[in-house]
mmCIF file of the C-alpha atoms, coordinates in Angstrom:
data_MODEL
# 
_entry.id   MODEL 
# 
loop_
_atom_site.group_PDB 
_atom_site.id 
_atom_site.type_symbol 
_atom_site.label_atom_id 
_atom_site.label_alt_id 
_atom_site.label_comp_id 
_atom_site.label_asym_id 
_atom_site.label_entity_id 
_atom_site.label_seq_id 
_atom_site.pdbx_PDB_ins_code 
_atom_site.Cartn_x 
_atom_site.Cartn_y 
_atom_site.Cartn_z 
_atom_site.occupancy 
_atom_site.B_iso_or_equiv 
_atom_site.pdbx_formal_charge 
_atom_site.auth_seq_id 
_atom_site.auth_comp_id 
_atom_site.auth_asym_id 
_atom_site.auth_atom_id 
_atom_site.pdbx_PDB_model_num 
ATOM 1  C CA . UNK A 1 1  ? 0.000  0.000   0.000   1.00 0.00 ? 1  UNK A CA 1 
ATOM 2  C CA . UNK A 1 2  ? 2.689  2.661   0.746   1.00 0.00 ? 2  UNK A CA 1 
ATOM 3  C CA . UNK A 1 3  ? 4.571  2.000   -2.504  1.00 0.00 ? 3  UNK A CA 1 
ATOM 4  C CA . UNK A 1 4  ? 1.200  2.487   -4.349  1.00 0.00 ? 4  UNK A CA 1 
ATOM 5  C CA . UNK A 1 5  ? 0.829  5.955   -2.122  1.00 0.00 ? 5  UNK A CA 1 
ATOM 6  C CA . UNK A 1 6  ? 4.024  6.569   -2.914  1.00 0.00 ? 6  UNK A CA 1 
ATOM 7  C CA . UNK A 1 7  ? 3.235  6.084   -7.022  1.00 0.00 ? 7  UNK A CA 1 
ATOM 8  C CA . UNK A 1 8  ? 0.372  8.271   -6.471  1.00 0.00 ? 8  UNK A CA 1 
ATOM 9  C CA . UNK A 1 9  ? 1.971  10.994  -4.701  1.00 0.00 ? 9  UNK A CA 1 
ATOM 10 C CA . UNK A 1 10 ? 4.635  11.402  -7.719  1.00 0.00 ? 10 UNK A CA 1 
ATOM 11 C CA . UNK A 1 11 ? 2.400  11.389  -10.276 1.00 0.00 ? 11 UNK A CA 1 
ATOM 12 C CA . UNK A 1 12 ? 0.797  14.631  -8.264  1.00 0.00 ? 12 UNK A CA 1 
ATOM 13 C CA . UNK A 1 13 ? 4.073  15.774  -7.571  1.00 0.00 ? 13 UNK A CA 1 
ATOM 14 C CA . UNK A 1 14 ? 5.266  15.649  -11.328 1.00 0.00 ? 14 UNK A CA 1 
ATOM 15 C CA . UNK A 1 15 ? 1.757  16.966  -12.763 1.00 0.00 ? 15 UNK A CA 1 
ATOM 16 C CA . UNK A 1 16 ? 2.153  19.896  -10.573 1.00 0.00 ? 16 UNK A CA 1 
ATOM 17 C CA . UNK A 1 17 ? 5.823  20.352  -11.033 1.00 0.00 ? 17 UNK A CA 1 
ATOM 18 C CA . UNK A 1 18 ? 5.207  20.308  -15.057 1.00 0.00 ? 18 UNK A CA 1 
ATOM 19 C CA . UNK A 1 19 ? 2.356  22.818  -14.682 1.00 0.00 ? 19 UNK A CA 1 
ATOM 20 C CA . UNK A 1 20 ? 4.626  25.439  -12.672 1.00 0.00 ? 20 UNK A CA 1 
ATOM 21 C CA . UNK A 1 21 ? 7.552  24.596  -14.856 1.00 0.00 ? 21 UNK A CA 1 
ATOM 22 C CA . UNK A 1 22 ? 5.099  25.578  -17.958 1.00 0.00 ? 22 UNK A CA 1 
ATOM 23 C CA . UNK A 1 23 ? 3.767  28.630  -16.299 1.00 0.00 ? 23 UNK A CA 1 
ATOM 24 C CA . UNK A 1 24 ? 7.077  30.501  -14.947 1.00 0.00 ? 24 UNK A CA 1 
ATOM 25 C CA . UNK A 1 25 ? 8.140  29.735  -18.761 1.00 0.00 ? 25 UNK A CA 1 
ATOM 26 C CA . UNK A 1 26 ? 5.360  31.504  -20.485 1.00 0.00 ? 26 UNK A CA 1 
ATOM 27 C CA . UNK A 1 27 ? 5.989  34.243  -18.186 1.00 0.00 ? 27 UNK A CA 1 
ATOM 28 C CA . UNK A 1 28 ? 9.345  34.556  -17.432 1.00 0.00 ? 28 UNK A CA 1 
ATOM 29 C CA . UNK A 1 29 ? 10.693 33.714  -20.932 1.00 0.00 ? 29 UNK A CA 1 
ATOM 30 C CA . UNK A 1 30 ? 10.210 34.418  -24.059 1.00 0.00 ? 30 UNK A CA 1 
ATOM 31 C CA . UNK A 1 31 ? 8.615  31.346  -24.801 1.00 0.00 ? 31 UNK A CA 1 
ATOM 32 C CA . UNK A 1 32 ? 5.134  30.594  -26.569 1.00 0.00 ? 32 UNK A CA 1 
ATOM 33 C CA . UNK A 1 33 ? 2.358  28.451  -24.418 1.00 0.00 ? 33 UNK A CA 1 
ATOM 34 C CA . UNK A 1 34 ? 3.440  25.514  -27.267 1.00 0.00 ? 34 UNK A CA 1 
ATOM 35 C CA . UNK A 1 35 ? 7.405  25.859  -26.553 1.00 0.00 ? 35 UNK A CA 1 
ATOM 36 C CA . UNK A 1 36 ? 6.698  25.884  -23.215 1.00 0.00 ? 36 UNK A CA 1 
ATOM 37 C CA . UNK A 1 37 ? 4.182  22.486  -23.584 1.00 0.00 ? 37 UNK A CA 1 
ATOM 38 C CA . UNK A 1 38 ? 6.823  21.730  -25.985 1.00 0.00 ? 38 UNK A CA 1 
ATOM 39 C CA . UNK A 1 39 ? 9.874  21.796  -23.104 1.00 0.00 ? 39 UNK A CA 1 
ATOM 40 C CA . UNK A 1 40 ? 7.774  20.501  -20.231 1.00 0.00 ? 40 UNK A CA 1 
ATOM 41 C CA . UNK A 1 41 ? 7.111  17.104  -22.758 1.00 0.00 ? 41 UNK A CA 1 
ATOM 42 C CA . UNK A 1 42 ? 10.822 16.708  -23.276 1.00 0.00 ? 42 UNK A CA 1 
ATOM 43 C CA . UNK A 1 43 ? 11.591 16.866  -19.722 1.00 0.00 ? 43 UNK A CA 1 
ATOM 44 C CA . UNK A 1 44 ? 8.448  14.623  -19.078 1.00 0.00 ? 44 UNK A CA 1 
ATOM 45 C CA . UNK A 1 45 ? 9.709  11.770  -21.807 1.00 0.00 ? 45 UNK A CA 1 
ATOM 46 C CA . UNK A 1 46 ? 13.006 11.782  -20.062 1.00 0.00 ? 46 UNK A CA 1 
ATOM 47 C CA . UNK A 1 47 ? 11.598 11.028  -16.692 1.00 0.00 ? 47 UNK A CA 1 
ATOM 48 C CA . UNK A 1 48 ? 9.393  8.102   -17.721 1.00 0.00 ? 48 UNK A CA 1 
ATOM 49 C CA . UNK A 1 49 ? 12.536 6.862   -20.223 1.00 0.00 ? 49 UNK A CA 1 
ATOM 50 C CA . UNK A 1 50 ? 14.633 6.376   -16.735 1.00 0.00 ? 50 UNK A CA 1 
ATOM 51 C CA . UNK A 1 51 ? 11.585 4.617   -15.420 1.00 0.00 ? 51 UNK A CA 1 
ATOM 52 C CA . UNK A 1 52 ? 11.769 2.563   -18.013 1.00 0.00 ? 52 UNK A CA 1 
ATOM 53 C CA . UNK A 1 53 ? 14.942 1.390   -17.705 1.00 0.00 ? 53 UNK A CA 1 
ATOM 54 C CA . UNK A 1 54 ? 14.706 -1.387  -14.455 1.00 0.00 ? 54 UNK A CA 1 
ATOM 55 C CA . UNK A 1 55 ? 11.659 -2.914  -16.218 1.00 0.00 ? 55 UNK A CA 1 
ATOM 56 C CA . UNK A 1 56 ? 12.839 -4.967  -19.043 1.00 0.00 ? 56 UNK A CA 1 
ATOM 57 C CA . UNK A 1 57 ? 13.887 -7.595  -16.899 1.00 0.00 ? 57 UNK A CA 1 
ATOM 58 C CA . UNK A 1 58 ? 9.848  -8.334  -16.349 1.00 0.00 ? 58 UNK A CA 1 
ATOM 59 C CA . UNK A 1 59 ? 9.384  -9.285  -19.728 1.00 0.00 ? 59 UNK A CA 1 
ATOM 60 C CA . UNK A 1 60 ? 10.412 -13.057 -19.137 1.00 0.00 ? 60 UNK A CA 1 
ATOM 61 C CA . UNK A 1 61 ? 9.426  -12.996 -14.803 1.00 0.00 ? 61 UNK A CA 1 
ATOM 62 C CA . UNK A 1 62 ? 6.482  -14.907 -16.064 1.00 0.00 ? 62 UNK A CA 1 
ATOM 63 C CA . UNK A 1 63 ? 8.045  -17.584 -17.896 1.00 0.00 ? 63 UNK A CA 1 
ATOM 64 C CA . UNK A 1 64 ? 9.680  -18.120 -14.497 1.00 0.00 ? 64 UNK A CA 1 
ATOM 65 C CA . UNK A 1 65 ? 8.031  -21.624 -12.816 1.00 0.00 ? 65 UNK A CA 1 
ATOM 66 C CA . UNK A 1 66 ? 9.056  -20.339 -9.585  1.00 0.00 ? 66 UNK A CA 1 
ATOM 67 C CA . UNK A 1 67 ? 6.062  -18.385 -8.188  1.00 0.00 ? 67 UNK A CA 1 
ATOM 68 C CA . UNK A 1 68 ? 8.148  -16.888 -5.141  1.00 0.00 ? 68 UNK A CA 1 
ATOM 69 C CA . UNK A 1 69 ? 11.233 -16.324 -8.260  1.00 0.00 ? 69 UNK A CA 1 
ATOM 70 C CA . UNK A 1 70 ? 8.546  -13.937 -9.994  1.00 0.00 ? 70 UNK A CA 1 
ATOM 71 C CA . UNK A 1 71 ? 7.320  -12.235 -6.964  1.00 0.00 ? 71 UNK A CA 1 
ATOM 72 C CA . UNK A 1 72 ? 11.031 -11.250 -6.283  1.00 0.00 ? 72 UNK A CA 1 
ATOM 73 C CA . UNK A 1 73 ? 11.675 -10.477 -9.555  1.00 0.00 ? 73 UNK A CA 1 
ATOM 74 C CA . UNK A 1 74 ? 8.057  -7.908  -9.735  1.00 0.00 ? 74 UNK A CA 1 
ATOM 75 C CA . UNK A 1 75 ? 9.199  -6.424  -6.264  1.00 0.00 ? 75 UNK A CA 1 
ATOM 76 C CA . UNK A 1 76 ? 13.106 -5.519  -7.314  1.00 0.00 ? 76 UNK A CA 1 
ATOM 77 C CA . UNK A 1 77 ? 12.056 -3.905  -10.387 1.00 0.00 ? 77 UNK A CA 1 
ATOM 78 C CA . UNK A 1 78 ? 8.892  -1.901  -8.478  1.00 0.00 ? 78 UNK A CA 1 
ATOM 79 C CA . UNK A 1 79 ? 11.567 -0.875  -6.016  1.00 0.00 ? 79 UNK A CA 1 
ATOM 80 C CA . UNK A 1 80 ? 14.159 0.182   -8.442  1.00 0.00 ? 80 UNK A CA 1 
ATOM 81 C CA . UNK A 1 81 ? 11.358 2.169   -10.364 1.00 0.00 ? 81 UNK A CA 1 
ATOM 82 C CA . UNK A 1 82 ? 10.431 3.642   -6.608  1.00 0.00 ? 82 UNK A CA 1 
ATOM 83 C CA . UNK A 1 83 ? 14.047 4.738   -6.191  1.00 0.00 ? 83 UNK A CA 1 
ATOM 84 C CA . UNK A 1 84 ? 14.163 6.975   -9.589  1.00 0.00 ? 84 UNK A CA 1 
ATOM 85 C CA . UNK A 1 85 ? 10.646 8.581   -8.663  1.00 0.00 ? 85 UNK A CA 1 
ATOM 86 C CA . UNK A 1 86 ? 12.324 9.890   -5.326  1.00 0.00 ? 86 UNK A CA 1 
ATOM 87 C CA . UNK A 1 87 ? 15.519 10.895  -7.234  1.00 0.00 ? 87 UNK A CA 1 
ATOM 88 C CA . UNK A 1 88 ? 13.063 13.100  -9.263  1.00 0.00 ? 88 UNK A CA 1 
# 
């Protein structure tokens, strides 16, 4: 439960985060409402490409016989995903 609070409360964190980020562009910048979208969804794709990055290893946890081999398998690879979100 607290590592699904914890998923929760980043995605908050990061929507809010991106909408600041977009407004003190429009208006301390130069920038146009789209650059500014256009910046936020770079920094955005980045985030979720580092989440990405401890996951592969899933692909083949179900091919696994051992049930308790899987489970530790899922829970390393939630963690490691748990550990980027609180580096961002």
């Amino acid at each position: 439960m607290e590592m699904h609070e914890l998923s929760q409360n980043s995605v908050l964190e990061m929507s809010s985060l991106m909408n600041a980020f977009f407004k003190e562009l429009v208006t301390t910048s130069e920038a146009s409402e789209e650059e500014a979208w256009d910046i936020g969804g770079v920094c955005l794709r980045k985030v979720f490409e580092v989440l990405r990055v401890p996951r592969p290893q899933l692909s083949n946890a179900t091919m696994d016989g051992d049930v308790k081999s899987q489970c530790a398998t899922y829970l390393w690879a939630l963690i490691q995903s748990h550990k980027v979100m609180m580096e961002f």
